[in-house]
C-alpha positions as CSV (number, residue, x, y, z in Angstrom):
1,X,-60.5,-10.8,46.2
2,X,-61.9,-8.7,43.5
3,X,-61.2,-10.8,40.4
4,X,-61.7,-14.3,42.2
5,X,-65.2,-14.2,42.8
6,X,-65.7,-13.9,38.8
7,X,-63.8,-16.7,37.7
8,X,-64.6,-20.5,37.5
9,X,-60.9,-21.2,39.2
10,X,-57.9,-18.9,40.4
11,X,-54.5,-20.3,41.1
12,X,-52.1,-18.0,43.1
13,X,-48.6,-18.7,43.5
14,X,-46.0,-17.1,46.1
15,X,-42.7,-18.3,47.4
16,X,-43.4,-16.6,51.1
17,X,-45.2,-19.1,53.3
18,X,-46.0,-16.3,55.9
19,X,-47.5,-14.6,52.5
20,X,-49.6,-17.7,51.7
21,X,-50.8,-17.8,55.4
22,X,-52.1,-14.9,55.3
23,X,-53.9,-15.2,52.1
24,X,-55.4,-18.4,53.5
25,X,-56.6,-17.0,56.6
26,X,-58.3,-14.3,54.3
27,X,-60.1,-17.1,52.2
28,X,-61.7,-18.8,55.2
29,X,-63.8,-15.5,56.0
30,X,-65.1,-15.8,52.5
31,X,-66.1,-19.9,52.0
32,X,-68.0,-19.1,48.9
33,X,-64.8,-17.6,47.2
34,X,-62.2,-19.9,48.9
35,X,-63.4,-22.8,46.8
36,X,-62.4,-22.0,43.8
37,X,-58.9,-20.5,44.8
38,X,-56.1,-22.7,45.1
39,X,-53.0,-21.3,46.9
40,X,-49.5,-22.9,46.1
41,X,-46.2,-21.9,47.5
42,X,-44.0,-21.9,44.7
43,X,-41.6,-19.9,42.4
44,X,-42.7,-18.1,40.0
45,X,-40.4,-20.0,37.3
46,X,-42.2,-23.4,38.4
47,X,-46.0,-23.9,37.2
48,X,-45.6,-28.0,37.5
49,X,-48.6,-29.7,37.9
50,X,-50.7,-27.1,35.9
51,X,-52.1,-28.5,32.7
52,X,-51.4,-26.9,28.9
53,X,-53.9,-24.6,27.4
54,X,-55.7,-24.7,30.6
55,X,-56.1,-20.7,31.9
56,X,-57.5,-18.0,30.6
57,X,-55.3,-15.5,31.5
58,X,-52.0,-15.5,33.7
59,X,-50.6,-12.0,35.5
60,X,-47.2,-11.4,36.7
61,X,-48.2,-7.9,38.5
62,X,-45.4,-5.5,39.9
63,X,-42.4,-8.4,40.6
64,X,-40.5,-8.9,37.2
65,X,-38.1,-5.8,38.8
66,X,-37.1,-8.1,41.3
67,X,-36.0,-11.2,39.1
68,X,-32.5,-11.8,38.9
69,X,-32.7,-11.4,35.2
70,X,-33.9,-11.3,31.9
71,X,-33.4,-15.3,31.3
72,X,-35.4,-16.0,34.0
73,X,-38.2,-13.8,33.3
74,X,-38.3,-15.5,29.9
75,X,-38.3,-18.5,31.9
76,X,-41.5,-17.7,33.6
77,X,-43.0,-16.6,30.7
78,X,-42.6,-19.6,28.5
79,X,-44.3,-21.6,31.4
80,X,-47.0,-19.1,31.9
81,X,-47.8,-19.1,27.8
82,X,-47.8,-22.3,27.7
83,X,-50.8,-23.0,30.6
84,X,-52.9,-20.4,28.6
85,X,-55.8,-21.4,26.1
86,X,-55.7,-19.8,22.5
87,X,-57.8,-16.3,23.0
88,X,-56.2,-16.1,26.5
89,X,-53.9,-13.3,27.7
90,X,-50.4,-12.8,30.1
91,X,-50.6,-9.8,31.4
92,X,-47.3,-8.4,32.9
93,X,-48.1,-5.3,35.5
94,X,-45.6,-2.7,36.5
95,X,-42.8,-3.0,34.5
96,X,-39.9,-0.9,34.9
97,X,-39.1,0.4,31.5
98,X,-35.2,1.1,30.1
99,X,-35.8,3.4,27.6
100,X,-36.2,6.4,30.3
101,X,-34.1,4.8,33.0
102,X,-31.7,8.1,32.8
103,X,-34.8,10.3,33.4
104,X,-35.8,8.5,36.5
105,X,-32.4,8.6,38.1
106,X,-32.5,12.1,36.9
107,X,-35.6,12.7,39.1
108,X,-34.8,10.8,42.0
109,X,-31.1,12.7,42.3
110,X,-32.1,16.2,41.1
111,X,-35.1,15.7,44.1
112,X,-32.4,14.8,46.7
113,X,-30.1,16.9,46.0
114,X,-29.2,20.5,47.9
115,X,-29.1,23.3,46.3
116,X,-25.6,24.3,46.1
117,X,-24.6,20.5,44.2
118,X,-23.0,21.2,41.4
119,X,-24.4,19.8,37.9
120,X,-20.9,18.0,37.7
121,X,-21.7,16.2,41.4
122,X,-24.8,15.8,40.1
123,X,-24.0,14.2,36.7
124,X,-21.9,12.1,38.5
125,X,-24.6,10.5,40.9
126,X,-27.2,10.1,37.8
127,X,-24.7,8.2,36.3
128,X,-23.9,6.0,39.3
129,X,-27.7,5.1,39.8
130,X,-28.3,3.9,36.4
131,X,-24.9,2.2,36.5
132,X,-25.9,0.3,40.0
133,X,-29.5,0.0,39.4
134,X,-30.0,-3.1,41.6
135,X,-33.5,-3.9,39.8
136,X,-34.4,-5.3,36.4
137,X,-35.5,-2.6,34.0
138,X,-36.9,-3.4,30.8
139,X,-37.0,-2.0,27.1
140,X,-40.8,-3.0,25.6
141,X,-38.8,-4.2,22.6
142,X,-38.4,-7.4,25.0
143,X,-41.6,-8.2,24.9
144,X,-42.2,-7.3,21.4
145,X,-39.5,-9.9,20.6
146,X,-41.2,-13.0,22.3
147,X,-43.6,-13.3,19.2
148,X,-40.6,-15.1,17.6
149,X,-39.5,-16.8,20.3
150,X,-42.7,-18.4,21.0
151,X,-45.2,-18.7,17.9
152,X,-48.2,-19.0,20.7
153,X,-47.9,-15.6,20.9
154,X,-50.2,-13.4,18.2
155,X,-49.3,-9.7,19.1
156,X,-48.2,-7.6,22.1
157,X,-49.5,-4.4,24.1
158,X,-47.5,-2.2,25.5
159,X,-49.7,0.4,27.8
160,X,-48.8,2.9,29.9
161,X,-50.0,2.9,33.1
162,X,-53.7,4.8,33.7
163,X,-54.1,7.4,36.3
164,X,-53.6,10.8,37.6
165,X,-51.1,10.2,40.6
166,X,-47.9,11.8,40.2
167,X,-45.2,9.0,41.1
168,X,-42.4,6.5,39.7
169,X,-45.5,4.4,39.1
170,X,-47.0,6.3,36.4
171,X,-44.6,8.0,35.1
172,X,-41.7,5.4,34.8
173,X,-43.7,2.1,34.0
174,X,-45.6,0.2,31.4
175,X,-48.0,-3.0,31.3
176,X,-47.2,-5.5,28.2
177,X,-50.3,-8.0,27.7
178,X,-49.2,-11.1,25.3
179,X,-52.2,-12.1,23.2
180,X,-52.2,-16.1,22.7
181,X,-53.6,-17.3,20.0
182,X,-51.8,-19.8,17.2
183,X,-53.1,-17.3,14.2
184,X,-52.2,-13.8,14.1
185,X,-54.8,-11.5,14.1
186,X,-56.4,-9.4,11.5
187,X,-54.8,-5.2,12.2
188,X,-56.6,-2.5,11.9
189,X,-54.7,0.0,9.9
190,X,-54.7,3.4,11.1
191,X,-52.5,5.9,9.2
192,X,-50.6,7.6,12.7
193,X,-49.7,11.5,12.1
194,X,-46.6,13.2,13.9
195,X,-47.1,15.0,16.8
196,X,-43.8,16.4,16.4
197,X,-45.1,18.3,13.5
198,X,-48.7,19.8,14.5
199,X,-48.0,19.4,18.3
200,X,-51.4,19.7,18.8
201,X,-53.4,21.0,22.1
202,X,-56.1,18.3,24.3
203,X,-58.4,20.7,22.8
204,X,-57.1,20.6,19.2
205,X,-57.4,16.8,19.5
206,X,-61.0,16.8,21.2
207,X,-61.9,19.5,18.4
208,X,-60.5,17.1,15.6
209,X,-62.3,14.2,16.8
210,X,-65.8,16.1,16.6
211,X,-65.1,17.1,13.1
212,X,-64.3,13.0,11.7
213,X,-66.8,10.7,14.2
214,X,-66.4,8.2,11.5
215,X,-62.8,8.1,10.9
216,X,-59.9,6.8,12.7
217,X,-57.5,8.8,14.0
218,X,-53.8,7.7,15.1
219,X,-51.4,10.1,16.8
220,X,-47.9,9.3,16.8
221,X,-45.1,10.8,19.3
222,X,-46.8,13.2,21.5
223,X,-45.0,14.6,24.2
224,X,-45.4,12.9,27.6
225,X,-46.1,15.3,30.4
226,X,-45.6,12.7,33.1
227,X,-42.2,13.2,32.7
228,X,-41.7,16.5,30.5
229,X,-40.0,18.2,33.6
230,X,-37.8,15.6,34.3
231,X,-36.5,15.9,30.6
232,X,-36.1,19.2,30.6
233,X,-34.0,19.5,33.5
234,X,-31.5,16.8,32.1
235,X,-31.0,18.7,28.6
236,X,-30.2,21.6,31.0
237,X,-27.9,19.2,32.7
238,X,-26.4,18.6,30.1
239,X,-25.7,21.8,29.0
240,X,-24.7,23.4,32.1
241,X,-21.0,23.7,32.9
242,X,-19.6,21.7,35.9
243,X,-19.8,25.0,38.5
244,X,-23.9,25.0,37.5
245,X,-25.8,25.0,40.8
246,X,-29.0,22.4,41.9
247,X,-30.4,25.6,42.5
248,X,-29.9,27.2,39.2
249,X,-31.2,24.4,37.7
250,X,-34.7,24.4,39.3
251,X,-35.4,28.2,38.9
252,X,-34.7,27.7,35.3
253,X,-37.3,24.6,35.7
254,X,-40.1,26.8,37.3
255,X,-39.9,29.1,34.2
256,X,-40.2,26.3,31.5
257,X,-43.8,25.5,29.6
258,X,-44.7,22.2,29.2
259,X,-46.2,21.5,25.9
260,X,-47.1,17.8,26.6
261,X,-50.5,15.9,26.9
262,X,-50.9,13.7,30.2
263,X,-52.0,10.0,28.9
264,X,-54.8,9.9,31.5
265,X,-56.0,13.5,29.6
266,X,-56.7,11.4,26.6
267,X,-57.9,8.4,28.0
268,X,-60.6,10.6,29.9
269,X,-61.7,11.5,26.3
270,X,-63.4,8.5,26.2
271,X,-66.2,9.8,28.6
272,X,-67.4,13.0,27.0
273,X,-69.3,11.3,24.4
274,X,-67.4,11.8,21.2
275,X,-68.1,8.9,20.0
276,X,-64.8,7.0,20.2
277,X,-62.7,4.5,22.2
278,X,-59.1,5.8,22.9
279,X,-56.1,3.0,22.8
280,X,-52.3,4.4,23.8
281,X,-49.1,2.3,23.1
282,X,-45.3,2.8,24.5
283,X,-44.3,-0.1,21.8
284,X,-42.2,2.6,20.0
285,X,-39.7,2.5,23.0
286,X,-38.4,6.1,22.7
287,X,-36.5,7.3,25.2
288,X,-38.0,10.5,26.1
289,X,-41.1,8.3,26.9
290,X,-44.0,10.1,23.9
291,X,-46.4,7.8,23.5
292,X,-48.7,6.7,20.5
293,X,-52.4,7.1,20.7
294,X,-55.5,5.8,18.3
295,X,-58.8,6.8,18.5
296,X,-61.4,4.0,17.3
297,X,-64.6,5.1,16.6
298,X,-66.9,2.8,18.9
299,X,-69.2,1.3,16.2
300,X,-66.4,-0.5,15.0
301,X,-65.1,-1.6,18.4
302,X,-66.3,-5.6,19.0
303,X,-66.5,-7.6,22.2
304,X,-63.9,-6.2,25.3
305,X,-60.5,-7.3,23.9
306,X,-58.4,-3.5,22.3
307,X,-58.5,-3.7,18.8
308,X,-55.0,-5.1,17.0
309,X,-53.6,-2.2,15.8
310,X,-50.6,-1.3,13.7
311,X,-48.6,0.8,15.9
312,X,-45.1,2.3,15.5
313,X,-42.3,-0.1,16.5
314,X,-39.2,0.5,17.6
315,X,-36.0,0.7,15.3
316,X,-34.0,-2.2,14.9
317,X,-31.8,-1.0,17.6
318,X,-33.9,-0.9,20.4
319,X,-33.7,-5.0,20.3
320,X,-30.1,-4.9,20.8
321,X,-30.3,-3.4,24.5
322,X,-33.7,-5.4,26.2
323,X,-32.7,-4.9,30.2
324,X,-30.2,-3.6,32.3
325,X,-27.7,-6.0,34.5
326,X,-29.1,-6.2,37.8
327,X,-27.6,-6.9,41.0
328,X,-24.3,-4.7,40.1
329,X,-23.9,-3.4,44.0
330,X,-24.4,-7.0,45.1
331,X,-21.3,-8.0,43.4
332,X,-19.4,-4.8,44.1
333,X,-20.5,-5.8,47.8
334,X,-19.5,-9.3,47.6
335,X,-16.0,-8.7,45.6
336,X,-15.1,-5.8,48.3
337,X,-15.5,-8.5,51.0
338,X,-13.5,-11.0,49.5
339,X,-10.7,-8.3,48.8
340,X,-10.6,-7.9,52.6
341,X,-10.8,-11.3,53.5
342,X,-7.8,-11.8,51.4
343,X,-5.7,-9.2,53.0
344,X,-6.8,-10.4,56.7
345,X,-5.1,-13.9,55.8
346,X,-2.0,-12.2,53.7
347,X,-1.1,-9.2,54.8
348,X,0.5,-7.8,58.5
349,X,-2.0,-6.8,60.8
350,X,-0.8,-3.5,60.6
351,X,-0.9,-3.0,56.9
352,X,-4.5,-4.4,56.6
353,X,-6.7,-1.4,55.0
354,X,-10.0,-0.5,57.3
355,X,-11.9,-0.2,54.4
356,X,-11.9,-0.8,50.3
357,X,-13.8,1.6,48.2
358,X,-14.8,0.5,44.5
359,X,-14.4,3.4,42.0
360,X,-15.8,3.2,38.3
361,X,-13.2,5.9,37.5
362,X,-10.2,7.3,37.9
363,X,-9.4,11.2,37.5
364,X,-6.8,11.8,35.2
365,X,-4.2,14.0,36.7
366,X,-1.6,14.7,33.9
């Protein structure tokens, strides 16, 4: 209801008919907006009927985790490219990102677990939830890669997500917009400096950007404190021998410094006057999620699309490994069934098992 009542025609599409009810019943309180929205049950793979070069922009908000996979998704996206004019945009909200899929099952374990787990228990169940991840997870190299797959495509964003809230949201997600146009844009070449190197304070960077107003400044690698915690308690994971306790493990936590910048610290630059517009990119899919950030000065900045920027890519094997494989416990699920339904039909009643339990492993004994 907020972006339809700015555009000349808005097209939503939803396979749930109770969904598209709803969203109907919604657009009769409101006649003025309700005639310029058209509401079509559909997939999201099937844009029939709309015309070529005809939108200005196309989102795919918060459901490319629950596609089936990553040939589908690419589905979707050739048809939504190809309903969008040259200048126009697919924006793709939410996106579950692989490169720090071992963090976030880190988190979600090392918050559920008891104290007295060991860190080999734990280990064990971190491992199991990235290896039965039942949603599609993405690497940003995925979307980097569609610009030769589809020559419509001029150049890519990958954005974290903006905010201060503290939850899988923010900290484990990106947005990727796809900039259409049929001729590549012009960059603007910023030189990016290491992080790594200076690891520089928010108040180091806002001092540095009142000493050059009229320079651009590009910072590569800096240290994400959405997620610095989580990192830290997997290299102690890692290091901790098999008796390690949970417990352990978080008083160790509650004595560690963080020495990473908050992407919403930077972005908040922006509004203390200093003269420059601030862009961050998570194209450089590294797995400890640091981020990239450039800092336009805003005389330079024209009309409202982000500047095309030369950012750090990935290395060459980052588009080896896009997604995961979804939909692992479903088949583990399905497989166990059809185990036991072929032992009802060929075995004794007697010697029929009550249950069948999938292992990834066995222990070696000898």
């Amino acid at each position: 209801m907020r972006v339809a009542p700015r555009c000349d025609r808005y097209v939503a599409v939803d396979f749930s008919p109770v969904v598209l009810d709803r969203l109907r019943a919604q657009l009769r309180t409101v006649p003025a907006v309700a005639e310029r929205v058209e509401v079509v049950e559909r997939r999201a793979g099937d844009l029939h009927g709309l015309d070529e070069n005809s939108f200005d922009t196309v989102v795919v908000n918060s459901v490319v985790q629950f596609f089936p996979n990553v040939a589908y998704l690419t589905k979707v996206l050739e048809n939504a490219i190809s309903i969008v004019r040259p200048g126009g945009h697919v924006f793709i909200g939410d996106v579950r990102s692989l490169p720090p899929a071992q963090a976030f099952a880190s988190s979600v374990e090392s918050f559920q677990a008891t104290d007295n787990m060991s860190a080999g228990e734990l280990r064990e169940r971190i491992r199991r939830r990235v290896d039965r991840e039942p949603e599609l997870v993405l690497s940003p190299a995925y979307f980097l890669s569609l610009r030769h797959k589809f020559p419509k495509i001029s150049r890519v964003e990958i954005q974290p997500l903006r905010g201060r809230a503290d939850n899988e949201m923010t900290r484990f997600r990106y947005s990727a917009i796809l900039h259409i146009s049929h001729q590549n844009a012009a960059h603007v070449h910023v030189e990016f400096m290491d992080w790594i190197k200076h690891k520089w304070t928010l108040d180091e960077i806002r001092s540095m950007l009142k000493q050059q107003s009229n320079q651009r400044i590009g910072i590569k690698g800096i240290r994400n404190a959405r997620i610095e915690k989580d990192l830290a308690a997997m290299a102690i994971l890692d290091g901790a021998d098999t008796g390690y306790t949970v417990g352990e493990l978080r008083h160790k936590l509650e004595k560690s410094a963080g020495e990473g910048i908050h992407p919403q610290a930077l972005l908040d630059l922006e509004t203390e006057g200093l003269g420059f517009n601030v862009f961050l990119s998570l194209a450089a899919c590294r797995s400890d999620g640091s981020y990239d950030a450039c800092f336009i000065p805003t005389g330079e900045q024209q009309g409202t699309t982000s500047p095309a920027i030369n950012w750090p890519e990935p290395d060459a094997a980052q588009f080896v490994h896009f997604a995961n494989a979804p939909g692992q416990v479903g088949m583990r699920n399905e497989l166990t069934g059809q185990l036991m339904a072929h032992c009802n039909q060929n075995l004794p009643r007697d010697s029929v098992p009550r249950e069948i339990i999938l292992v990834d492993t066995l222990e070696r004994t000898l």
